[in-house]
FIDREN-906847 format. One record per atom (N, C-alpha, C, O, CB): x, y, z. Coordinates in steps of 0.2 Angstrom, whole numbers, plus 5000, padded with zeros to 4 digits. Glycine has a CB too. Example, Ala and Ser with C-alpha at 12.3 -4.5 7.8 and 13.67 -1.06 7.14 Angstrom:
506649725039 506249785039 506649845039 507149835042 505749785045 506449895035 506849955036 506450005039 506750065040 507049975029 
//
This chain:
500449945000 500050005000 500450065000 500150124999 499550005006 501150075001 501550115003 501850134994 502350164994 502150075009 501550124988 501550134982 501250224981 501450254976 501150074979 500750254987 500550284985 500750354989 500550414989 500050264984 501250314993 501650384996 501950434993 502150484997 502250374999 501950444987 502650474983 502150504977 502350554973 503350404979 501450484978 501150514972 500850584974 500950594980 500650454968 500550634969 500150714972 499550684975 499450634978 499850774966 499250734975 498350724978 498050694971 497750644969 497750804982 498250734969 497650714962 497950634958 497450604955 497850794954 498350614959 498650534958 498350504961 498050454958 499450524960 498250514969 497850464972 497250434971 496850454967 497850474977 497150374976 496650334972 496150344978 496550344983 496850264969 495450344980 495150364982 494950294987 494950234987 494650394979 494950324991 494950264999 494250245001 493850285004 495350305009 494050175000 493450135002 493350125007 493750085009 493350084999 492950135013 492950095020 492350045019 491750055016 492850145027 492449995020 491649935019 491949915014 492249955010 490549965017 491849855013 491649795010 491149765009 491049705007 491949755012 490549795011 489949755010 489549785003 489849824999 489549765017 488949755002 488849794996 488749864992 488849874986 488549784995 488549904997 488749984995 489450014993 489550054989 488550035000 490049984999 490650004998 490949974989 491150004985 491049985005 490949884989 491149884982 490749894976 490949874970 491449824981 490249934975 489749974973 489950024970 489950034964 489450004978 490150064974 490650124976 491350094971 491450114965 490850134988 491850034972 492150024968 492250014961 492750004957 492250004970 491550004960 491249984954 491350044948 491650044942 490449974956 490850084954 490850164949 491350184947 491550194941 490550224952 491950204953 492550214951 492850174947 493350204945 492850224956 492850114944 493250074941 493050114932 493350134927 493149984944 492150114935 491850144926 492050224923 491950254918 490850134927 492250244930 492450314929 493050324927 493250374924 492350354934 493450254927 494250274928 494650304933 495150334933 494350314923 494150294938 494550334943 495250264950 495050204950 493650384948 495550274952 495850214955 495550224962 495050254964 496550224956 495850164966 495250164974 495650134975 496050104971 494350124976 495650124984 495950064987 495350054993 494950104995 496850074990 495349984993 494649964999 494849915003 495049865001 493949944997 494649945009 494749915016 494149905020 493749955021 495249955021 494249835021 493549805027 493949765033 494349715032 492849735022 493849775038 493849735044 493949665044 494349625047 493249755048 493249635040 493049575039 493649525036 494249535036 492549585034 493449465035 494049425033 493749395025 494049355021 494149355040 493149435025 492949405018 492349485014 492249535018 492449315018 492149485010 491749525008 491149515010 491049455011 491749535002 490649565011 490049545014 489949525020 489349505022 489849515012 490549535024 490549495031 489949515036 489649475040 491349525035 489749575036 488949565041 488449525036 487949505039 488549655043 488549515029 487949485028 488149415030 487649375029 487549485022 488549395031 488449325033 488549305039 488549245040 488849295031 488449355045 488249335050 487549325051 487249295056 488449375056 487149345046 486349315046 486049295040 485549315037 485849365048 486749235036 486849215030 486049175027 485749195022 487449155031 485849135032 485249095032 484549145030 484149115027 485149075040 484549215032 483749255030 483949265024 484449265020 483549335033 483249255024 483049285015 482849355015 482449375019 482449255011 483249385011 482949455008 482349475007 482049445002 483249455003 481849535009 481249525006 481149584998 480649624996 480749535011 481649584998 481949624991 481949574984 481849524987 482849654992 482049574979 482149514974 482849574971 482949634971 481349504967 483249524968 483849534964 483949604961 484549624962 483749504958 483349634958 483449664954 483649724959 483949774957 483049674948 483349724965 483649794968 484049804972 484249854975 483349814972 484549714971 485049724972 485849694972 486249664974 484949714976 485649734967 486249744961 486549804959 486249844955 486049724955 487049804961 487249894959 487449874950 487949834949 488149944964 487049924944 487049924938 487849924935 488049874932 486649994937 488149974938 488849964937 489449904939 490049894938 489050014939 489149874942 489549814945 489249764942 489749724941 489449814952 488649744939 488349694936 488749704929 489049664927 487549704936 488549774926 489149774920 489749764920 490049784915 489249814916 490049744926 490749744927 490749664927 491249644926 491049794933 490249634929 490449554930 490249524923 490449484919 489949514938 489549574921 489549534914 489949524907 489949484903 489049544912 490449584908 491049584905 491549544905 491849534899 491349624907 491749504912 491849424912 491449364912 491849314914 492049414916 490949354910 490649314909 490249294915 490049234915 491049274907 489949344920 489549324923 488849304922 488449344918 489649354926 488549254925 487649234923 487249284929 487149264934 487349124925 487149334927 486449364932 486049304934 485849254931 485749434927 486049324942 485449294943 484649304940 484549354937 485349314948 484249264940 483449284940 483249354943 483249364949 483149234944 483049404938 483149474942 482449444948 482649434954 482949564937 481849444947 481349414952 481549374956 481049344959 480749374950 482249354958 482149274963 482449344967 482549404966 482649164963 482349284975 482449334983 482949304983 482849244982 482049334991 483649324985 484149284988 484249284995 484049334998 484749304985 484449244999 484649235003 485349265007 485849275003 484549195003 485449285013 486049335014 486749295011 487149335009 486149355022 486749235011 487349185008 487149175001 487549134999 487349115012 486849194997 486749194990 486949264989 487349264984 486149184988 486749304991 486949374992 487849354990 487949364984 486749425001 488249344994 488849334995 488949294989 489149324984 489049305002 488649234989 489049174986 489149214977 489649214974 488549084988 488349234975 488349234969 488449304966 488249314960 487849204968 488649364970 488649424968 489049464971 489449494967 488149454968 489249464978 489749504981 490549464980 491049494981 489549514988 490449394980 490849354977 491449364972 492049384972 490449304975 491049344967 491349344962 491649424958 492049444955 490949304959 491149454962 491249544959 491949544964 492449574962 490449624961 491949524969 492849544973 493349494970 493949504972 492949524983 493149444966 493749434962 493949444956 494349414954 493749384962 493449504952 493749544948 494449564948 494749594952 493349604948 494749544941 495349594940 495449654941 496049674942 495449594934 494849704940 494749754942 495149784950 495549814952 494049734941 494549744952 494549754959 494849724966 494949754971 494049744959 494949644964 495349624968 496049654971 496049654977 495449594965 496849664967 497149714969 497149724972 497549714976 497149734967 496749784974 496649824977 496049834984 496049884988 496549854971 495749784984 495649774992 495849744995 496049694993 495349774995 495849755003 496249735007 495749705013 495449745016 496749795009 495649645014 495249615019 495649615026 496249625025 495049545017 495349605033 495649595039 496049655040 496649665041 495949535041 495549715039 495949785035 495749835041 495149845040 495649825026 495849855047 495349925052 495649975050 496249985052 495249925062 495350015047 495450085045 495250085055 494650075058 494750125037 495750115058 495850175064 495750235066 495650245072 496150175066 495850275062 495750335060 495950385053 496250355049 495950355065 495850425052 495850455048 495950545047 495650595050 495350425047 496350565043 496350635048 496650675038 496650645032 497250635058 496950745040 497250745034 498050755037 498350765042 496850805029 498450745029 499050765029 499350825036 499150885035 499150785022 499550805040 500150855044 499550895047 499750955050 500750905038 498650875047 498550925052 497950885056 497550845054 498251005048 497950915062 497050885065 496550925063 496650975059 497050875075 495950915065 495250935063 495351025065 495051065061 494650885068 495751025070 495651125071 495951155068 495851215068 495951175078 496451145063 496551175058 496351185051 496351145046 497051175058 496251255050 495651245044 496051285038 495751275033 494851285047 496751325039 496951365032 497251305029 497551255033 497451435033 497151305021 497551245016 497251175016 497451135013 498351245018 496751165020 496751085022 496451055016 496450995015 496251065030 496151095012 495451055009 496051025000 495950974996 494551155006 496651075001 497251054997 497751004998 498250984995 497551114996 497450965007 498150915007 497650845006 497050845004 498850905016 498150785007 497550755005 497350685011 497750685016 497850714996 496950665012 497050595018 497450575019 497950555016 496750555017 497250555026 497850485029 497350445031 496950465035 498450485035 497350395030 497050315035 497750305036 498350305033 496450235031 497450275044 497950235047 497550175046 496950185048 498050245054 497750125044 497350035044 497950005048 498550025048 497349995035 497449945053 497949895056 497949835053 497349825052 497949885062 498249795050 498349755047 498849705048 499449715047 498249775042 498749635049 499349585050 499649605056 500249585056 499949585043 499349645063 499749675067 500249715065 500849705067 500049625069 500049785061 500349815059 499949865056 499349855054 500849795055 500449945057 500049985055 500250025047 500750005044 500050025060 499950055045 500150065040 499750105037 499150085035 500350025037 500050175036 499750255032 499650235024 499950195021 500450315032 499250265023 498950255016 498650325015 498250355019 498350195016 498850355011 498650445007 497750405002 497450355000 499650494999 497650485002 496750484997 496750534996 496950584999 495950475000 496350514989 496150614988 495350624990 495050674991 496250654978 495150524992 494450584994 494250504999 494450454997 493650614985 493850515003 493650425006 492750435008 492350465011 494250405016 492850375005 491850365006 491850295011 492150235010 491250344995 491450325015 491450285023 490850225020 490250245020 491150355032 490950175019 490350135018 490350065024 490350005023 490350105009 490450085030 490850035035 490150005037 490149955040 491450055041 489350045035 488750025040 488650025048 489050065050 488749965038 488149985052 488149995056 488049925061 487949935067 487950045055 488049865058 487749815057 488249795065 487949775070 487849775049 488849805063 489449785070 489249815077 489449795083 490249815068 488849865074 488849915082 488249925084 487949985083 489149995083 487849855088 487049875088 486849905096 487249905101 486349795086 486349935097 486249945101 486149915108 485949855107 485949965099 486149935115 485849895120 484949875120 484549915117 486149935126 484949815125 483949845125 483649875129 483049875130 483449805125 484349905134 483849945139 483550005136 483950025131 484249965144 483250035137 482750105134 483150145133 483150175127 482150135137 483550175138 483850255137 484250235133 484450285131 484250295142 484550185130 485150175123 485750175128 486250215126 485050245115 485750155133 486550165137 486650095138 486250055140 486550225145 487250075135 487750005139 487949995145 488550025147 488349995136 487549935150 487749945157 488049865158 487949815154 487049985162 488549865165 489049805166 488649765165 488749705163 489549805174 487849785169 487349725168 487349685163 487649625163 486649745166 487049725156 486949685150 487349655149 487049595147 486749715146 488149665148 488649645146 488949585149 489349555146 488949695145 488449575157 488849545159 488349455157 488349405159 488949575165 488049495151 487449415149 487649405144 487149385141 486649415149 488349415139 488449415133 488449345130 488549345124 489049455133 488249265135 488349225133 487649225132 487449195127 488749175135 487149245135 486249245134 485949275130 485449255127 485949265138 486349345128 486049375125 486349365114 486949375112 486149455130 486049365112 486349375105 486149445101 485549455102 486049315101 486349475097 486149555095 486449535088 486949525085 486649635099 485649525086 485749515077 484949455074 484249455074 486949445076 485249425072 484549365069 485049315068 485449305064 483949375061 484949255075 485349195076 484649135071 484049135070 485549165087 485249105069 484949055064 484548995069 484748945071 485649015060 484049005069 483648955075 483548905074 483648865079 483248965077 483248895069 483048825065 483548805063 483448765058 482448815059 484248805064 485048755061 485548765067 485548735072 485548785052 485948815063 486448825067 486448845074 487048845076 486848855064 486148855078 485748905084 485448855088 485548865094 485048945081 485048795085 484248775086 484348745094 483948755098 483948715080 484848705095 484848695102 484848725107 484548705112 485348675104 485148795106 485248845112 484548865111 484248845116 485748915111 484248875106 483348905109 482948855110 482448855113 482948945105 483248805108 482448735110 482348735116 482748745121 482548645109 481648715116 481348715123 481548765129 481448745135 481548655126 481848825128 482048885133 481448935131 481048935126 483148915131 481448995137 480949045137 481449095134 482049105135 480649065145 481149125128 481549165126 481349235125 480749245124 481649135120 481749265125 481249355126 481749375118 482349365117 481649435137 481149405115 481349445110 481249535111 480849565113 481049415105 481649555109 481449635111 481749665106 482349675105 481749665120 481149685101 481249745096 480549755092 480149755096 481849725091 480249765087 480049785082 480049785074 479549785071 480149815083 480749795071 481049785065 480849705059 480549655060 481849785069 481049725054 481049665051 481349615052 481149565050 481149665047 482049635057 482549575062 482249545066 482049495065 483249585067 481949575070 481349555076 480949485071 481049425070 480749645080 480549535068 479949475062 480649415060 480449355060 479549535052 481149425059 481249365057 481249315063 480949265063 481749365054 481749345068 481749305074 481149255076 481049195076 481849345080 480949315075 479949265078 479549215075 479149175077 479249315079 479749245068 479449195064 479849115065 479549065067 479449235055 480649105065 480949055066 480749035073 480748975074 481549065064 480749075078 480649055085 479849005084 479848945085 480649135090 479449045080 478549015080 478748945077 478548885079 477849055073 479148965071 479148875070 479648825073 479648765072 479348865064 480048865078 480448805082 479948785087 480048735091 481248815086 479448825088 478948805095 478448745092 478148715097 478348895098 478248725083 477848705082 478348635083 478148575084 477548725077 479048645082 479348575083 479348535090 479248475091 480048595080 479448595095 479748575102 479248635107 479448695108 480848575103 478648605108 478048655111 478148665116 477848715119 477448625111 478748645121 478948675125 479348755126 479348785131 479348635127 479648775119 480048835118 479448885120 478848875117 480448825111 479548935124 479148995125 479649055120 480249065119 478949015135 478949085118 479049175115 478849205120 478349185124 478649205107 479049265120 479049325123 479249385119 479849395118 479549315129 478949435117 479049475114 478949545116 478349565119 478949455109 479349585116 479149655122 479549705116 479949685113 479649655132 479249765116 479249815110 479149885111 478649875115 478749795104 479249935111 478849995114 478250015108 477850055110 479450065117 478249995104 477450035099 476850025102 476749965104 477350005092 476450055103 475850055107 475150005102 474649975103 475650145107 475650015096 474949995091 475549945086 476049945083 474550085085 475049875087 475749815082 475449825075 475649795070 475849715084 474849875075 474849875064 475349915061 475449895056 473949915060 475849975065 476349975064 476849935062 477349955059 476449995067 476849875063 477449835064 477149795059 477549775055 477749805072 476549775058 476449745051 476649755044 476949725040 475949735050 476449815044 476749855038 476149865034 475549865036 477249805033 476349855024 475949875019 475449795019 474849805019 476349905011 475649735020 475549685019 475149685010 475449705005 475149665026 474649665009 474749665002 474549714998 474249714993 474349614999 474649765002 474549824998 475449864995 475549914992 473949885003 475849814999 476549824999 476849794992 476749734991 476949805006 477349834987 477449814981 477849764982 477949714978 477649854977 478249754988 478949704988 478349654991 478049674996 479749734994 478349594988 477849554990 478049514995 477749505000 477549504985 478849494996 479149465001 479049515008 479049485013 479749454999 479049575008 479049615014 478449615016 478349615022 479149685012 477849625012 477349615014 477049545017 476649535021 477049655010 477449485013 477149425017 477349425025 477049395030 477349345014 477949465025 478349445031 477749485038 477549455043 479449485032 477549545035 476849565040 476449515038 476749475042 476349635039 475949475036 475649445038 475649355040 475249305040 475249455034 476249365040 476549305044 476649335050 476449295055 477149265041 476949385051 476949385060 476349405061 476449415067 477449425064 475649445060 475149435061 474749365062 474349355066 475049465056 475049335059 474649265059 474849235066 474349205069 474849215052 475349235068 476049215072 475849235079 475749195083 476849255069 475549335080 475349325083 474549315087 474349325093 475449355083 474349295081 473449285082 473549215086 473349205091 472949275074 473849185082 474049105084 473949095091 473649045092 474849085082 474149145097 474249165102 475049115105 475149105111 473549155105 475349095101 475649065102 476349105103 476849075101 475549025099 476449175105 476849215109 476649255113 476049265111 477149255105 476849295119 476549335123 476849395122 477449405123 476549325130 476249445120 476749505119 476649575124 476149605124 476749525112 477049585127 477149655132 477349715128 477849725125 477949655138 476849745127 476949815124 476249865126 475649855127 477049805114 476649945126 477349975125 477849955132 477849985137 477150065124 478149905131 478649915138 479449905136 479649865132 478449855145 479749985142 480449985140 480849945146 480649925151 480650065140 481449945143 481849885146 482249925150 482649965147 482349825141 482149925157 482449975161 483149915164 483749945163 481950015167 483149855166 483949825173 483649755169 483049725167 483649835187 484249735168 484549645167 484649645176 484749695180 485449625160 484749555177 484849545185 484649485183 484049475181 484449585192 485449445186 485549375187 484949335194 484749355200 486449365188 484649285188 484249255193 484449165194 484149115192 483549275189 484749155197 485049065196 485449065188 485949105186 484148985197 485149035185 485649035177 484849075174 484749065168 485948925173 484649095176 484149145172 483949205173 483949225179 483549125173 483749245167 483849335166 483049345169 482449335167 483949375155 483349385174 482749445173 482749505172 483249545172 482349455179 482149525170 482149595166 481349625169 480749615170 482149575155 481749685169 481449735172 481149795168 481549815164 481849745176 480549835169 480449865162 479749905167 479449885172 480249805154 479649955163 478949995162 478449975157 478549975151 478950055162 477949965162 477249945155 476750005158 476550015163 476549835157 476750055152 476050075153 476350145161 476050195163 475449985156 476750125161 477050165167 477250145175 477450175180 476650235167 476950085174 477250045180 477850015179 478050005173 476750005182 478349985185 478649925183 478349865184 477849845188 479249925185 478749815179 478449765180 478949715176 479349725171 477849755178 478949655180 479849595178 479549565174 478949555173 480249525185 479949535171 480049445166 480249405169 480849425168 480549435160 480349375172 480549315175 480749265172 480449265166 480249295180 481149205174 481649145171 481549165163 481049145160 481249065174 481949195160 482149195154 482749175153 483349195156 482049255153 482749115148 483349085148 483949115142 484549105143 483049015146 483549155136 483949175132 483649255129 483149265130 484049115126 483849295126 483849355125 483949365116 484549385113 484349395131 483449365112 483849395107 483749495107 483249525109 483549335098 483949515105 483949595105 483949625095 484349625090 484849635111 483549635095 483349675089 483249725088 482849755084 482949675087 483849775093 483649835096 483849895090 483849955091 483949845105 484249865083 484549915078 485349905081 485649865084 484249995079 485549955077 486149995077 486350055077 485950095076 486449975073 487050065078 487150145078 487850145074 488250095073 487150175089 487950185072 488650215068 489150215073 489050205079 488550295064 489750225070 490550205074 490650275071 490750275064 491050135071 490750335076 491150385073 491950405073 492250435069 490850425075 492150365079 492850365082 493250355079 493750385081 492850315086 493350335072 494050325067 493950395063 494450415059 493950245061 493450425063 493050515060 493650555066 493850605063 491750545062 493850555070 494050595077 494150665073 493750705073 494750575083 494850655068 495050705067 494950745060 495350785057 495750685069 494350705058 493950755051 493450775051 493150725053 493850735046 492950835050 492650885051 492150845048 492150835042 492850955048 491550795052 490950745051 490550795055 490750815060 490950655053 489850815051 489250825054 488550785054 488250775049 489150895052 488550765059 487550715058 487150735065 487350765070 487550585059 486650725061 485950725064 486250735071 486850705072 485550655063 486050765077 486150745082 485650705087 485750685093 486350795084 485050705082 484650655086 484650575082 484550525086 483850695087 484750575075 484850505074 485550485071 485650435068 484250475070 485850525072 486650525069 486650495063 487050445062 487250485073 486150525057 486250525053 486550585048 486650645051 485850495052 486650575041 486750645037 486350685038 485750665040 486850645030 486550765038 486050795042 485550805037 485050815040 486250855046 485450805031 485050845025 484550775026 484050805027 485350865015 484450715028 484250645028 483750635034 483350585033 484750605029 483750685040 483750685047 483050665045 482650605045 483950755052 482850745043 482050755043 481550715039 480950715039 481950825041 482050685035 481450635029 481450555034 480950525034 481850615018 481950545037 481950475038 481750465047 481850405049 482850435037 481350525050 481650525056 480850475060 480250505060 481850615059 480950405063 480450365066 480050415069 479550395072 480750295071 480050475070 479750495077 479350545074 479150595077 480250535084 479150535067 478850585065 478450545058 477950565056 479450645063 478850505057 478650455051 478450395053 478850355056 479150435048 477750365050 477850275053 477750265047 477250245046 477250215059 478050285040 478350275035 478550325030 478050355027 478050245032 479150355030 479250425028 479450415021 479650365020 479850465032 479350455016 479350485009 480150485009 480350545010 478950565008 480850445007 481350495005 481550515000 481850484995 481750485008 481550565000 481450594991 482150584990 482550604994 481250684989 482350554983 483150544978 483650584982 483550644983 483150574969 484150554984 484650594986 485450584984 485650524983 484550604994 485750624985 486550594982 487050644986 486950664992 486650604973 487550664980 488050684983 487950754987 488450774991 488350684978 487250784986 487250844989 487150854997 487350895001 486850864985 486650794997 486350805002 486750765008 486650775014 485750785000 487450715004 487650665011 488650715008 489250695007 487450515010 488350775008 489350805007 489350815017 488950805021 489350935000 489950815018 490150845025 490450915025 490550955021 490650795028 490750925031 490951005030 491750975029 492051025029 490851075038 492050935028 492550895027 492750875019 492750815018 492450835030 492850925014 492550925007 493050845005 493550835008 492851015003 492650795000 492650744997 492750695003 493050645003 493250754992 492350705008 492250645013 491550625013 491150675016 492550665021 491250585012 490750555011 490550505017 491050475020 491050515005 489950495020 489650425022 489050425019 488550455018 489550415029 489250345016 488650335014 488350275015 488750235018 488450335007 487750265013 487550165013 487050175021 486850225023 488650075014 486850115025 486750125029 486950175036 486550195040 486850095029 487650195035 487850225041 487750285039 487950325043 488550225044 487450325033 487150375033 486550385036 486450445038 487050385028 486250335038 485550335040 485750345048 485250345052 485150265038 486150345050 486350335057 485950265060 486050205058 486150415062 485450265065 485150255068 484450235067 484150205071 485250275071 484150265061 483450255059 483850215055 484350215053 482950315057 483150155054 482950085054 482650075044 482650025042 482250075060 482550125040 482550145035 482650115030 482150105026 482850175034 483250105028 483850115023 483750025020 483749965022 484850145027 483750075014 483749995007 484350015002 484550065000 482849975002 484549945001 485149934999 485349974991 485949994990 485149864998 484749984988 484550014981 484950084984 485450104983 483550024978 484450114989 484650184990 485550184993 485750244994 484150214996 486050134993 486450154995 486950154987 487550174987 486650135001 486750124983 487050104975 486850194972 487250234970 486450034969 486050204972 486050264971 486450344973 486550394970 485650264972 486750304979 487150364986 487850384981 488050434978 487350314997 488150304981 488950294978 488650344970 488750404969 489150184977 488350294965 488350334959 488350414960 488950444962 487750304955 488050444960 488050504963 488750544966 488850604963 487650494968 489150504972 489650524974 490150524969 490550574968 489650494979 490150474967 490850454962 490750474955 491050464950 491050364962 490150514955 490150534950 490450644950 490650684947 489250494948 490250634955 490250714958 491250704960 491550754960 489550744969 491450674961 492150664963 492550644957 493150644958 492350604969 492250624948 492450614944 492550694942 492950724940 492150564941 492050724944 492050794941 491450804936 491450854932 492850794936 490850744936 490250744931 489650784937 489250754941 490050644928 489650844935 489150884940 488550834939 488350794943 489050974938 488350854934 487550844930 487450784933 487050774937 487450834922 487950734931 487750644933 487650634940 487150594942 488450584931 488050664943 487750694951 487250724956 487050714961 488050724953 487050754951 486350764952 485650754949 485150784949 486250814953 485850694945 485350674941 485050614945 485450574946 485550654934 484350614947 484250574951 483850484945 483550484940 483750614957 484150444948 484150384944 483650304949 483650244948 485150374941 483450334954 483350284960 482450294958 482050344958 483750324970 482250224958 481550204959 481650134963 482050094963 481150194952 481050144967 480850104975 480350084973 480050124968 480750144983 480050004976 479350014976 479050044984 479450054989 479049944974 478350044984 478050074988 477750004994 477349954995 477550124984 478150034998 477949985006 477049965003 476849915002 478050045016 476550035004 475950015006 475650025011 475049995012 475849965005 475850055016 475750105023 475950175024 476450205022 476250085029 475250215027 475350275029 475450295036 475450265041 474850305027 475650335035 475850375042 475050375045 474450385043 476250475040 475150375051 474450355056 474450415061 473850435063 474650275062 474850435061 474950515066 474450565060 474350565054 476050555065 474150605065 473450655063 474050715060 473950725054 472850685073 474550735062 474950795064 475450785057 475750835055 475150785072 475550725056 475850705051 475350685043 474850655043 476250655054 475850715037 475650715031 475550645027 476050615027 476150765028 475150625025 474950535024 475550515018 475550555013 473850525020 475950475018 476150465011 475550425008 475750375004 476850425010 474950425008 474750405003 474550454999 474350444994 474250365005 474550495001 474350574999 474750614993 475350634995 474250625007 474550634986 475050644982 475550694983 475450754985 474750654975 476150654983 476650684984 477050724977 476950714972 476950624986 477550784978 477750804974 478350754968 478850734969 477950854976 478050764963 478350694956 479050744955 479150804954 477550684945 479550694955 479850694950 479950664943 479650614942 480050684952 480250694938 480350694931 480450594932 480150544931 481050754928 481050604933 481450544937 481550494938 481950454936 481550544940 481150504944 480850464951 480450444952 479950474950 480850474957 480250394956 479250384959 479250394967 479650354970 478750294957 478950424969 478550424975 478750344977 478650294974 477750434975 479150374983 479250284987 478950304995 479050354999 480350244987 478650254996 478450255003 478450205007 478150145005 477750295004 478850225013 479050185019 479750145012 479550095008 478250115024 480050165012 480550115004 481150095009 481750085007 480950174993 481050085016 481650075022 481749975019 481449955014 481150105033 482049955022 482049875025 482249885029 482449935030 482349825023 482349825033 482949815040 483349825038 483549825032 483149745045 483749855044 484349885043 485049825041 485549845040 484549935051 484749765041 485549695038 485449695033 485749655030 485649615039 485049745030 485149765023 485449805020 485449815014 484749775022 
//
């Protein structure tokens, strides 16, 4: 990597963070632009968060997840597209698309797996100095092989997500010695239940606690390990007051897989074959013999869970700003997201928000050619589909080629979830929205965030 010490700014090759699908995305475009990259992921393979929940299926089909430039870059070698209509699964995701696109001639080269970008700053200055800076060029520090090693950029797009850094389930969103100290009980993600998993939850009381499309998956595999071994108890605790929120558009939703997944857990909960506590927040974990209790407000009282054997938490994720220390990043300060993003994506205002086409304009920083995009734009709202972060990259790297126009040309069509906003006070997306030339009205066009 030390090749690129000796070259200007303008020589350098633009610095990827993520390996997952927005970041070589992002490598894509730049490879079609002509432009050079180098890319660094943590992981030990590409896609590495999607295959910690290799087993779900997508409720997206193919075609929305495929960055255009990258599909022409594999079909160049002889790649077979998938079926654009089939769902893949998160290990199909990997096996048959993020795969083989990181063994491009192209691309290969030039990333670097078991890679932590540590920080990031610019040449010879920290973040308080502000004359000349916008003229030197980047440094990452990456550790790698037990070693560190400087690498120059002339521009770096953060696509690292947020998949690694989810949240606690206690309510105020703070990490306490408690929780942590249940780390063999608790799992934070969607454990494979019905295979690799299945022992640890058979026959155990299991507390699920979220909301999300991770949550819906959990439950739905949990419903069917209960039909196997009718001993296994659900428990599911959520703060929404109302669960037709959490169903969704169901067939009024275009992604037909998204919408079955609401009326399978609809069905799931009719069944009565889960108990569910809501709205209640998770205030104290507290060891009970080899079993969790949990402690919480319903309704504004407290009130316990008792003998809980395993904990899955669905509680989201949050962004990693810490390796940003020493460059001039501004987000959301309530969902630490891009700040132009805050107000279209923000849960507390939206139970499905409109977000209208966005690109390089709207996710620039005050850090000129520093970029976050893909999920960790979104900070912490629950949102973000994979389309919109192909759209984020084109856009960027198209504004960093020097192609104004192509940068602000918006090119992103979603389908429409099929749910309105339920809030009196809030504007319906069912209700006609302003058209772009472009674009179509997408509403609620979020997925879970392992997307």
């Amino acid at each position: 990597m030390n090749q690129y010490s000796s070259l200007s700014k303008a020589q350098l090759p633009v610095a990827i963070i993520g390996a997952g699908p927005v970041g070589l995305a992002a490598a894509a475009h730049l490879v079609t632009r002509g432009e050079s990259f180098v890319l660094f992921d943590v992981g030990h393979a590409v896609g590495a968060s999607i295959l910690q929940w290799a087993h779900v299926r997508l409720f997206s089909p193919w075609e929305y997840n495929i960055d255009k430039a990258a599909k022409q870059l594999l079909i160049s070698h002889g790649w077979n597209a998938p079926n654009p209509l089939d769902i893949p699964t998160g290990l199909e995701m990997v096996k048959d698309y993020l795969t083989p696109f990181a063994e491009l001639p192209e691309i290969k080269p030039f990333l670097y797996l078991s890679a932590k970008v540590v920080a990031v700053s610019r040449e010879g200055l920290n973040k308080v100095k502000t004359h000349g800076r916008e003229d030197l060029p980047f440094v990452l520090h990456v550790e790698m092989n037990g070693e560190r090693s400087i690498v120059k950029a002339k521009a770096v797009i953060d696509a690292s997500g947020t998949w690694t850094n989810p949240n606690p389930i206690r309510s105020e969103g703070v990490w306490t010695t408690e929780e942590q100290a249940f780390s063999k009980q608790i799992s934070y993600g969607i454990p494979d239940i019905l295979h690799k998993h299945k022992d640890r939850y058979s026959g155990k009381k299991v507390l699920v606690v979220g909301s999300g499309h991770s949550a819906i998956n959990t439950l739905l595999e949990l419903g069917e390990l209960k039909g196997i071994v009718p001993e296994t108890e659900i428990v599911w605790v959520l703060r929404k007051s109302n669960l037709e929120d959490v169903y969704g558009g169901r067939e009024q939703d275009q992604l037909a897989a998204r919408g079955e997944l609401g009326k399978r857990i609809q069905k799931l909960v009719e069944s009565g074959n889960v108990k569910i506590i809501t709205p209640f927040f998770v205030q104290e974990v507290k060891k009970n013999k080899d079993k969790i209790q949990v402690i919480g407000t319903l309704n504004g009282e407290f009130q316990r869970i008792d003998g809980i054997d395993e904990i899955v938490a669905n509680t989201g994720s949050r962004p990693d700003f810490s390796f940003l220390r020493e460059v001039r990043v501004l987000a959301d300060p309530s969902l630490e997201s891009a700040m132009e993003l805050a107000p279209l994506i923000d849960p507390n205002v939206h139970s499905c928000g409109t977000v209208r086409p966005h690109g390089e304009k709207e996710l620039r920083q005050p850090e000129k050619d520093l970029y976050i995009v893909g999920a960790k734009s979104y900070g912490r709202a629950p949102t973000f589909l994979m389309a919109t972060g192909y759209e984020q990259v084109r856009s960027v790297v198209s504004y960093l080629a020097g192609d104004r126009e192509a940068a602000e040309r918006v090119e992103l069509r979603l389908p429409e979830a099929g749910v309105c906003s339920i809030r009196a006070d809030v504007t319906s997306c069912c209700s006609p929205a302003p058209q772009l030339k472009t674009s179509k009205s997408s509403c609620c066009n979020g997925s879970s965030k392992h997307e």
